[in-house]
mmCIF file as gemmi writes it, N, C-alpha and C atoms, coordinates in Angstrom:
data_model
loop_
_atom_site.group_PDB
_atom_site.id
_atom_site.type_symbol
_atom_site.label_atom_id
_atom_site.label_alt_id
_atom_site.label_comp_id
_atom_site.label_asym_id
_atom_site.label_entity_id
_atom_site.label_seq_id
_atom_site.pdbx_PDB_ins_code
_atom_site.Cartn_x
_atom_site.Cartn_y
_atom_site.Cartn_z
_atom_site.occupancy
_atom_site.B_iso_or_equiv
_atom_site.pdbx_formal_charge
_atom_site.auth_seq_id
_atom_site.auth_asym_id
_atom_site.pdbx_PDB_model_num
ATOM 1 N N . UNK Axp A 1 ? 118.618 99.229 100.024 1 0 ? 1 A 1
ATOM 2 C CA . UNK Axp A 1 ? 117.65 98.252 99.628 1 0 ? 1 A 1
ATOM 3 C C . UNK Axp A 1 ? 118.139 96.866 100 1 0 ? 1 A 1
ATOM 4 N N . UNK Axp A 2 ? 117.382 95.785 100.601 1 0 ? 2 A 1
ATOM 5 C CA . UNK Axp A 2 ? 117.443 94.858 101.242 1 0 ? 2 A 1
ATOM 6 C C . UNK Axp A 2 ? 118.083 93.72 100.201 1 0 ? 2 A 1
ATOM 7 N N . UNK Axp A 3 ? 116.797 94.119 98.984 1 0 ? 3 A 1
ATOM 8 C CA . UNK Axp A 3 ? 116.945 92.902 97.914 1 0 ? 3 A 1
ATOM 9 C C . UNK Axp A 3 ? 118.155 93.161 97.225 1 0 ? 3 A 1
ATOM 10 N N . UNK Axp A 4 ? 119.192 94.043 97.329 1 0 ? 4 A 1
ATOM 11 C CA . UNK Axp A 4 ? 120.422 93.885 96.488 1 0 ? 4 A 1
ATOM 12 C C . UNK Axp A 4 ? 121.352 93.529 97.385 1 0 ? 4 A 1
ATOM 13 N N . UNK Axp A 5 ? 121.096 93.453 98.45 1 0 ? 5 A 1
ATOM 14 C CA . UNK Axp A 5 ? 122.127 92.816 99.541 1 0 ? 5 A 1
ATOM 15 C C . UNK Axp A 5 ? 121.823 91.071 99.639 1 0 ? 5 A 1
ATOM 16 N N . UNK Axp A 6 ? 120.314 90.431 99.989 1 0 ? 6 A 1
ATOM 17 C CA . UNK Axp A 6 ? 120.302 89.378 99.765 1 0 ? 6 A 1
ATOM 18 C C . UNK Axp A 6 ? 119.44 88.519 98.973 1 0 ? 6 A 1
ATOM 19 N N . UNK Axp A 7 ? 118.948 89.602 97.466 1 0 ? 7 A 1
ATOM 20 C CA . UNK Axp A 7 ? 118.332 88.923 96.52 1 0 ? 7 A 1
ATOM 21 C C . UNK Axp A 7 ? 118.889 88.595 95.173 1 0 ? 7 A 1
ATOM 22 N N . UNK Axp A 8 ? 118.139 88.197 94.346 1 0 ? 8 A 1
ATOM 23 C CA . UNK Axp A 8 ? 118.512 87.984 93.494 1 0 ? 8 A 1
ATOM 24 C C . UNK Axp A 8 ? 119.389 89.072 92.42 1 0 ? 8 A 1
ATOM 25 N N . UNK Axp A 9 ? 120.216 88.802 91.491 1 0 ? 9 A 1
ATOM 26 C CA . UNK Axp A 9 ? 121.101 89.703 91.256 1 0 ? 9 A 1
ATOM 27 C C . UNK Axp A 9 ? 119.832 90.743 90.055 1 0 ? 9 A 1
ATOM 28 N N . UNK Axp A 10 ? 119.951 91.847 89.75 1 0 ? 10 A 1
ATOM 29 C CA . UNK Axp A 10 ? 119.55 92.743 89.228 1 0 ? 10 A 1
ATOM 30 C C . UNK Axp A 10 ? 119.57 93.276 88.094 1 0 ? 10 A 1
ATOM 31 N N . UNK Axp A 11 ? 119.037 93.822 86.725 1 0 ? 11 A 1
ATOM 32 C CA . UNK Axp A 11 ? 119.277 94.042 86.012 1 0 ? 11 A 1
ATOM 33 C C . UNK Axp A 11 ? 120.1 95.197 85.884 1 0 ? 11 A 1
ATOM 34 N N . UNK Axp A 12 ? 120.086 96.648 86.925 1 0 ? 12 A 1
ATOM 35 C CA . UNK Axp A 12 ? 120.95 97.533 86.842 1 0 ? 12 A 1
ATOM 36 C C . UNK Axp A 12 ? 121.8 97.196 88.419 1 0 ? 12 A 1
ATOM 37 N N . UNK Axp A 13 ? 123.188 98.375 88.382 1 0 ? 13 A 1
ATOM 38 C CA . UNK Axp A 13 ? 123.469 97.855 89.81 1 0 ? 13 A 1
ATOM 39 C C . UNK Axp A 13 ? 123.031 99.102 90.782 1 0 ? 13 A 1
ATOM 40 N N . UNK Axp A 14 ? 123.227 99.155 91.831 1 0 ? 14 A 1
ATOM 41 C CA . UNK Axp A 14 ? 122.37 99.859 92.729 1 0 ? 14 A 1
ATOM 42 C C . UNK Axp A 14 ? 122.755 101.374 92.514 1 0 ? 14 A 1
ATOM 43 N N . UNK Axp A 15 ? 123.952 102.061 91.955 1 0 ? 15 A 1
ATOM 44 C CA . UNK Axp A 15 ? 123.525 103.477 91.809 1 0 ? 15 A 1
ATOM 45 C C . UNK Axp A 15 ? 122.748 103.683 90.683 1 0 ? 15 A 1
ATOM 46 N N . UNK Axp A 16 ? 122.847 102.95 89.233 1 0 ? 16 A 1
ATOM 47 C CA . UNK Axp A 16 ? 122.083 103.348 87.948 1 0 ? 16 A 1
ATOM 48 C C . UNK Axp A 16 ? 120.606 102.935 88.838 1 0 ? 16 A 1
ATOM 49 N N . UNK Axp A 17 ? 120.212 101.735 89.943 1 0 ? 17 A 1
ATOM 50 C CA . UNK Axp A 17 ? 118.982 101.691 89.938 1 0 ? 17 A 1
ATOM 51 C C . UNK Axp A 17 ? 118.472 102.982 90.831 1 0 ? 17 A 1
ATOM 52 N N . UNK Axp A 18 ? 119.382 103.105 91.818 1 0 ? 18 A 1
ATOM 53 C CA . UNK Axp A 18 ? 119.088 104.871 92.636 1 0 ? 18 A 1
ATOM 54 C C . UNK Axp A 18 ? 118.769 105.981 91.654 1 0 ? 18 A 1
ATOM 55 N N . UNK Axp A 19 ? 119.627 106.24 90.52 1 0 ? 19 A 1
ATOM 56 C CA . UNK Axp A 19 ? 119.223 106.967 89.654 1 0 ? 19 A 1
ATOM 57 C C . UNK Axp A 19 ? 118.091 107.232 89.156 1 0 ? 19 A 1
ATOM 58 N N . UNK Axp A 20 ? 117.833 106.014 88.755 1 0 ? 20 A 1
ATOM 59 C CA . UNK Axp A 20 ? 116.307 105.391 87.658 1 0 ? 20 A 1
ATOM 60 C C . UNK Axp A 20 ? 115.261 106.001 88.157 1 0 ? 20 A 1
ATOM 61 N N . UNK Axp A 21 ? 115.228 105.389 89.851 1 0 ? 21 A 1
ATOM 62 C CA . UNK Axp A 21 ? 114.279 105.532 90.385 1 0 ? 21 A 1
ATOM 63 C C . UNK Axp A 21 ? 113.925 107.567 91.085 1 0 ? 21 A 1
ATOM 64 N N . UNK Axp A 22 ? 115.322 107.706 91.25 1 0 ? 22 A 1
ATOM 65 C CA . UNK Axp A 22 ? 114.76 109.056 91.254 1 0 ? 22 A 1
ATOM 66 C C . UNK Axp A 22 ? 114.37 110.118 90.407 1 0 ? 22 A 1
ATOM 67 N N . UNK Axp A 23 ? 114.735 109.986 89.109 1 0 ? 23 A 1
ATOM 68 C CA . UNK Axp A 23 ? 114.435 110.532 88.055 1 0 ? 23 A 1
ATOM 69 C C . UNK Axp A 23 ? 112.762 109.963 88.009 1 0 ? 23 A 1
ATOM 70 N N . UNK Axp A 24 ? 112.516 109.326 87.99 1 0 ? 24 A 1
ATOM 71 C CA . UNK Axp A 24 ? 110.806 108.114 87.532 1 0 ? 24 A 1
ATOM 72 C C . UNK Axp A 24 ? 109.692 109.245 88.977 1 0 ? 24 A 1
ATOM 73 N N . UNK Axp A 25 ? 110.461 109.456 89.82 1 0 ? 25 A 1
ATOM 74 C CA . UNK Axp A 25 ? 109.992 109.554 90.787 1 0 ? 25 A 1
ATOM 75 C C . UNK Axp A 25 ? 110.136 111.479 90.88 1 0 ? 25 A 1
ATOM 76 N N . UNK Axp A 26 ? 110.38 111.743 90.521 1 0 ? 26 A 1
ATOM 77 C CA . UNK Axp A 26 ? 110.424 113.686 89.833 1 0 ? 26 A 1
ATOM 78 C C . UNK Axp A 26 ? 109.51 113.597 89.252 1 0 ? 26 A 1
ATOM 79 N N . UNK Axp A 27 ? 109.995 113.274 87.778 1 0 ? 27 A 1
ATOM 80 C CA . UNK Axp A 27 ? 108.827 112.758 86.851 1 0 ? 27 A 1
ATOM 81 C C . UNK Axp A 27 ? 107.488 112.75 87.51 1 0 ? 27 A 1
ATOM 82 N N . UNK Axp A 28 ? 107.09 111.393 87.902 1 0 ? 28 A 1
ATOM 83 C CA . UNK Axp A 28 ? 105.64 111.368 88.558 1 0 ? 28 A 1
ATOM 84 C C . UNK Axp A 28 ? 105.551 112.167 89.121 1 0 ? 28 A 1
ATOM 85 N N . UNK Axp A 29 ? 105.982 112.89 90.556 1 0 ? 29 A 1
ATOM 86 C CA . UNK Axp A 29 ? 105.751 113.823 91.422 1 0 ? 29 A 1
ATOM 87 C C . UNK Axp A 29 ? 105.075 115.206 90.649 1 0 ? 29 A 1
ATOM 88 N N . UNK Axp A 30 ? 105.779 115.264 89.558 1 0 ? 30 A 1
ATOM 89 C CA . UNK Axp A 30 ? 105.216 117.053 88.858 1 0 ? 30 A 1
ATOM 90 C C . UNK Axp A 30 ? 104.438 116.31 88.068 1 0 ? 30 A 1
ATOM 91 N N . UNK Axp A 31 ? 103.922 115.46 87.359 1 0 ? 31 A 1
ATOM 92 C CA . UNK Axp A 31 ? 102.75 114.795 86.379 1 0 ? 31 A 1
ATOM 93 C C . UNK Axp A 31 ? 101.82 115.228 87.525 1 0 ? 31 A 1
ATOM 94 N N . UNK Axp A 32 ? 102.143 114.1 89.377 1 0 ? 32 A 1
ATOM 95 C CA . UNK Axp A 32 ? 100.503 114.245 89.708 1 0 ? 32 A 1
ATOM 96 C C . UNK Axp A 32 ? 100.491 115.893 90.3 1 0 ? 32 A 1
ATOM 97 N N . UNK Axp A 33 ? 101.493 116.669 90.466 1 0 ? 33 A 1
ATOM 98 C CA . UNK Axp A 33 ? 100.923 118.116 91.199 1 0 ? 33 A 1
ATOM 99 C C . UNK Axp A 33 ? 100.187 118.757 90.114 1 0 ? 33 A 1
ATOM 100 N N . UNK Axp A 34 ? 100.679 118.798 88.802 1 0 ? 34 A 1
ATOM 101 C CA . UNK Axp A 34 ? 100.26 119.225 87.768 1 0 ? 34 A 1
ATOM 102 C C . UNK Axp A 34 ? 98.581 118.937 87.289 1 0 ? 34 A 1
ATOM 103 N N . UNK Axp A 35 ? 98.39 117.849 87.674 1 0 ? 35 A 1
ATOM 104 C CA . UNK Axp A 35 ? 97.065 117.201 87.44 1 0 ? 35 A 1
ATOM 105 C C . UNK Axp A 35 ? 96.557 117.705 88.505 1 0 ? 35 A 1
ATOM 106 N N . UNK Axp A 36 ? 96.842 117.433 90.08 1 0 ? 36 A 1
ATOM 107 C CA . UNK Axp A 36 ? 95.693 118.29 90.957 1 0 ? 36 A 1
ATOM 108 C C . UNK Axp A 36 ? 95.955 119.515 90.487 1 0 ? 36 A 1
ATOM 109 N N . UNK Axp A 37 ? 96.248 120.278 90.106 1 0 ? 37 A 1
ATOM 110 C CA . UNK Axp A 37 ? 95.89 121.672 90.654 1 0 ? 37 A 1
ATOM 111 C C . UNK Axp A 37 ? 95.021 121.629 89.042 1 0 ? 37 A 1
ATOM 112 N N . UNK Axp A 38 ? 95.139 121.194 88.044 1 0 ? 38 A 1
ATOM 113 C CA . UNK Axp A 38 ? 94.512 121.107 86.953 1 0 ? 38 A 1
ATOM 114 C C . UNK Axp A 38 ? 93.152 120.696 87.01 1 0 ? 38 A 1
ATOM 115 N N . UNK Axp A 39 ? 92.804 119.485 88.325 1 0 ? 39 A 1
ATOM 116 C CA . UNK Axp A 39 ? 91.402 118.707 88.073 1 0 ? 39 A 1
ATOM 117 C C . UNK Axp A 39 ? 90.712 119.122 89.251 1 0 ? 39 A 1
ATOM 118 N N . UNK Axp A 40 ? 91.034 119.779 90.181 1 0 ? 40 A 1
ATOM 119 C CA . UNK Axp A 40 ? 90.136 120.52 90.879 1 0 ? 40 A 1
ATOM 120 C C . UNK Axp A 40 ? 88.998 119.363 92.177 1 0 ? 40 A 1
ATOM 121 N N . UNK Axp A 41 ? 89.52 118.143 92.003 1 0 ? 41 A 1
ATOM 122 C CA . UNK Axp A 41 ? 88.527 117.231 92.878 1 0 ? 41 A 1
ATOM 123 C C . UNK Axp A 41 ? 88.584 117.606 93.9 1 0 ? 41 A 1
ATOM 124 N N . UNK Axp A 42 ? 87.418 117.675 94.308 1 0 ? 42 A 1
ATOM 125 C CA . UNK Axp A 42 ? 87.722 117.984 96.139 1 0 ? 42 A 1
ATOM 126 C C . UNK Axp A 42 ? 87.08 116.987 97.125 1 0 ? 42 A 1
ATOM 127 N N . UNK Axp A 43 ? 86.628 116.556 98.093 1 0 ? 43 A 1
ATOM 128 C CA . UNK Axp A 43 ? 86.616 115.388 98.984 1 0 ? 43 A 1
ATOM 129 C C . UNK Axp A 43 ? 85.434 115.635 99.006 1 0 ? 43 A 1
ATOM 130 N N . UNK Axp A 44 ? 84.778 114.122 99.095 1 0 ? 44 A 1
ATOM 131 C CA . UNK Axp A 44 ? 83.333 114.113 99.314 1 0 ? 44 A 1
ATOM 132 C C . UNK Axp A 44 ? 82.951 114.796 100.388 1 0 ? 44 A 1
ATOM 133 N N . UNK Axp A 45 ? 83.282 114.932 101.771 1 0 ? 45 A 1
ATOM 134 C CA . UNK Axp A 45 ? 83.228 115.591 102.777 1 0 ? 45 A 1
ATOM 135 C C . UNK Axp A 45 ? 83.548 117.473 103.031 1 0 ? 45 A 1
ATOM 136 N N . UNK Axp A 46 ? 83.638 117.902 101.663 1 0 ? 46 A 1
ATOM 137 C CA . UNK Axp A 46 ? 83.688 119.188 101.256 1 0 ? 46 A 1
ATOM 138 C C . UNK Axp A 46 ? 84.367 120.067 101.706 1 0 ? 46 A 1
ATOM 139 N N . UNK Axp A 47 ? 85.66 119.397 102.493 1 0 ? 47 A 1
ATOM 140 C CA . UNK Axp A 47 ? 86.749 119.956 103.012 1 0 ? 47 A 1
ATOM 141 C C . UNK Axp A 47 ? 87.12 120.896 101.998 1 0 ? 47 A 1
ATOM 142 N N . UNK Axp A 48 ? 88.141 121.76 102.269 1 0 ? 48 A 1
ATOM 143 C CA . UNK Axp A 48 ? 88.068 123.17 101.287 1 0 ? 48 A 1
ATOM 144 C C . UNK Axp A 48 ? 89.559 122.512 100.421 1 0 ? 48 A 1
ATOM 145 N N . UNK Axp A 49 ? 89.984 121.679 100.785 1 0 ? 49 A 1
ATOM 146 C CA . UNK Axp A 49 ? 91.145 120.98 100.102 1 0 ? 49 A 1
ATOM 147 C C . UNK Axp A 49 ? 90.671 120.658 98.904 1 0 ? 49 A 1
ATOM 148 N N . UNK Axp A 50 ? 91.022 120.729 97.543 1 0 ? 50 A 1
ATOM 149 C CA . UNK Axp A 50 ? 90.81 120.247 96.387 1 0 ? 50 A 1
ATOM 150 C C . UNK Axp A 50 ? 91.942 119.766 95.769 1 0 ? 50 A 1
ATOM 151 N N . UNK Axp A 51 ? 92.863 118.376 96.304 1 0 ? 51 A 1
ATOM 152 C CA . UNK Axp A 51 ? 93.825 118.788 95.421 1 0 ? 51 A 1
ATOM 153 C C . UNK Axp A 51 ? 94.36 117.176 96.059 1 0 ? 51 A 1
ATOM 154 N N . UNK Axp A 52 ? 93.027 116.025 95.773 1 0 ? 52 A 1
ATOM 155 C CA . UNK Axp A 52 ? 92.732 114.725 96.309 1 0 ? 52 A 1
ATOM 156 C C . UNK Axp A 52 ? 93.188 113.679 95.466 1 0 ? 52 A 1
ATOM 157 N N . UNK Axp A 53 ? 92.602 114.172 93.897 1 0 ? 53 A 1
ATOM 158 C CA . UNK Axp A 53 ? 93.46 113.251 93.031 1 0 ? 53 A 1
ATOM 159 C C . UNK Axp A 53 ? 94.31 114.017 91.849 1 0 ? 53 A 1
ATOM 160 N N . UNK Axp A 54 ? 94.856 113.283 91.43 1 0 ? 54 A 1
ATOM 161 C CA . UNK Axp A 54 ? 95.255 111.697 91.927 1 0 ? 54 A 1
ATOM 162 C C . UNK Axp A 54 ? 96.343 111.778 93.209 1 0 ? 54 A 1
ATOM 163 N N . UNK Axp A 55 ? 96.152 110.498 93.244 1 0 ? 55 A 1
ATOM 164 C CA . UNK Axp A 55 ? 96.247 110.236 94.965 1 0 ? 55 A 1
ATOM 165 C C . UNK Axp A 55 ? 98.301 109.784 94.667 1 0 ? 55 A 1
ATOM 166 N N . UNK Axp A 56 ? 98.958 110.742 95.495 1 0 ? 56 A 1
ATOM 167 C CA . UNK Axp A 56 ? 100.444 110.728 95.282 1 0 ? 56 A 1
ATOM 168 C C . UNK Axp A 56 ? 100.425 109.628 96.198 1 0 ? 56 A 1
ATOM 169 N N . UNK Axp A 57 ? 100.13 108.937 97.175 1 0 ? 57 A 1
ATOM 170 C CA . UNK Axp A 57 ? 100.331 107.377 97.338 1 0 ? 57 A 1
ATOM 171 C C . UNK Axp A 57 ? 100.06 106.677 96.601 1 0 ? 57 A 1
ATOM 172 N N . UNK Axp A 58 ? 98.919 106.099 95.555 1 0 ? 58 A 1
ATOM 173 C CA . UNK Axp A 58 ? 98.724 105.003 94.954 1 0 ? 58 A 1
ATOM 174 C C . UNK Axp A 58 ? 100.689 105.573 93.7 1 0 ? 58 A 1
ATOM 175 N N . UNK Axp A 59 ? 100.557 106.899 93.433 1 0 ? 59 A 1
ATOM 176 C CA . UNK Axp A 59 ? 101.708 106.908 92.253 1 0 ? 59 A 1
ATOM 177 C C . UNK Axp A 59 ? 102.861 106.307 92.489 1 0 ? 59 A 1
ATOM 178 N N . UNK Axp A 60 ? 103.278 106.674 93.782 1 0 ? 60 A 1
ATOM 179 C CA . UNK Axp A 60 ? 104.144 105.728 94.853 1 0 ? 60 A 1
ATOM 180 C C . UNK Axp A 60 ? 104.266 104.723 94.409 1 0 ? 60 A 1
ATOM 181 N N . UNK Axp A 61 ? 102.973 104.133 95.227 1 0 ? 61 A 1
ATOM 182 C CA . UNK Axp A 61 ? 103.109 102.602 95.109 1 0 ? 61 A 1
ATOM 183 C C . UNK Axp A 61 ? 103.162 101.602 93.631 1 0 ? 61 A 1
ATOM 184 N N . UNK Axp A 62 ? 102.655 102.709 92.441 1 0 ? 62 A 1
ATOM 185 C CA . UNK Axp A 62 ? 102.749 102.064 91.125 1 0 ? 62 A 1
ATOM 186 C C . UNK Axp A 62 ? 104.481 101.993 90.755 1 0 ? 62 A 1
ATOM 187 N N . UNK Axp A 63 ? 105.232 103.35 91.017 1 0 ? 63 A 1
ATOM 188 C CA . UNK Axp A 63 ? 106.208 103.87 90.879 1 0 ? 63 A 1
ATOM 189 C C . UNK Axp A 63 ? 106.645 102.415 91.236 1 0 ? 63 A 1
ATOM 190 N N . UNK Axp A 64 ? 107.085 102.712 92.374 1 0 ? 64 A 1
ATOM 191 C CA . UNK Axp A 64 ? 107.89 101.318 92.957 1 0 ? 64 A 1
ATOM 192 C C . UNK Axp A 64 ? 107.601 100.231 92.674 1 0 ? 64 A 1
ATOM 193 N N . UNK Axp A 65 ? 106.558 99.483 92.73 1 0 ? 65 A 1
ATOM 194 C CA . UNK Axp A 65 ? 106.169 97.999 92.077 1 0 ? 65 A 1
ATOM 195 C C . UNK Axp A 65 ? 106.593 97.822 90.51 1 0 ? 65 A 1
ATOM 196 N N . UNK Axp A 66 ? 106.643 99.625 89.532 1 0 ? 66 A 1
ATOM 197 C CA . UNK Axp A 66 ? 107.115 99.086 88.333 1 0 ? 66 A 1
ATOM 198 C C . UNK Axp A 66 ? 108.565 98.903 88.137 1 0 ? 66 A 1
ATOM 199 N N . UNK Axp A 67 ? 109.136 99.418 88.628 1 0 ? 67 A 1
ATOM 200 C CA . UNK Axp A 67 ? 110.674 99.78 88.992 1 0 ? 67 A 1
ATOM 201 C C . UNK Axp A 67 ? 111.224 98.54 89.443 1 0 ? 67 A 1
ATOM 202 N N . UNK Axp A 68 ? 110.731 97.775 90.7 1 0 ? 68 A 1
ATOM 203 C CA . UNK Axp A 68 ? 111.221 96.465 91.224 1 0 ? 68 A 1
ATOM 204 C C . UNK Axp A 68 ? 111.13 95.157 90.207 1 0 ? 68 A 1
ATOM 205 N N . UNK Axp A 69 ? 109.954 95.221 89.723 1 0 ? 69 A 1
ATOM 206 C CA . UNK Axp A 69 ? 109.21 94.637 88.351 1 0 ? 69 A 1
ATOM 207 C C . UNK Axp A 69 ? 110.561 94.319 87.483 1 0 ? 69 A 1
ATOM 208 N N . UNK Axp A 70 ? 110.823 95.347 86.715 1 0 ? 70 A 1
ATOM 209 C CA . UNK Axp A 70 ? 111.559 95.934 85.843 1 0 ? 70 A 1
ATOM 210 C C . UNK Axp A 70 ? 113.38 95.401 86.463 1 0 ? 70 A 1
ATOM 211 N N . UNK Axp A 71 ? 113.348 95.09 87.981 1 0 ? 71 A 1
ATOM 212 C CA . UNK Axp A 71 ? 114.702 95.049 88.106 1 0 ? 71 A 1
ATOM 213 C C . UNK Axp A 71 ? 115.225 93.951 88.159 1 0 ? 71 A 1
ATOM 214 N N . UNK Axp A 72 ? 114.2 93.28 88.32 1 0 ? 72 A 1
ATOM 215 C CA . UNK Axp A 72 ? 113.881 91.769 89.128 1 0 ? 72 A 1
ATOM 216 C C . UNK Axp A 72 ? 113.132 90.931 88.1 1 0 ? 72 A 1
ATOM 217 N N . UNK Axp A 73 ? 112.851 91.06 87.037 1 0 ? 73 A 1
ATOM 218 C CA . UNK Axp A 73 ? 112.054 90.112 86.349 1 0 ? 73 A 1
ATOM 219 C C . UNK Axp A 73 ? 112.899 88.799 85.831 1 0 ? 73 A 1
């Protein structure tokens, strides 16, 4: 990570934050598989795929923005 080399200093140091984040990031990963195969959405375009939301990019991107949030405030 860029920002612990030339940002501001951090609330954890970079293995507890490696940790954090991969544990946060398990976590979410089986919450959203668990939920698709549970909610059954399938694509407006009626592709035979049902398994759209929730969408494991937006979890990503929450994942990480709360995590940096959290390191950096």
């Amino acid at each position: 990570m860029v920002a612990f080399a030339a940002g501001p200093p951090g609330e954890r140091q970079v293995v507890q934050c490696t940790v954090c984040y991969s544990l946060a990031r398990a976590l979410s990963t089986g919450a959203v598989t668990r939920l698709r195969h549970a909610d059954h959405t399938c694509w407006p375009d009626n592709l035979p795929d049902c398994s759209c939301f929730p969408s494991a990019h937006r979890m990503e991107a929450f994942l990480t923005a709360t995590l940096l949030h959290e390191q950096f405030r």
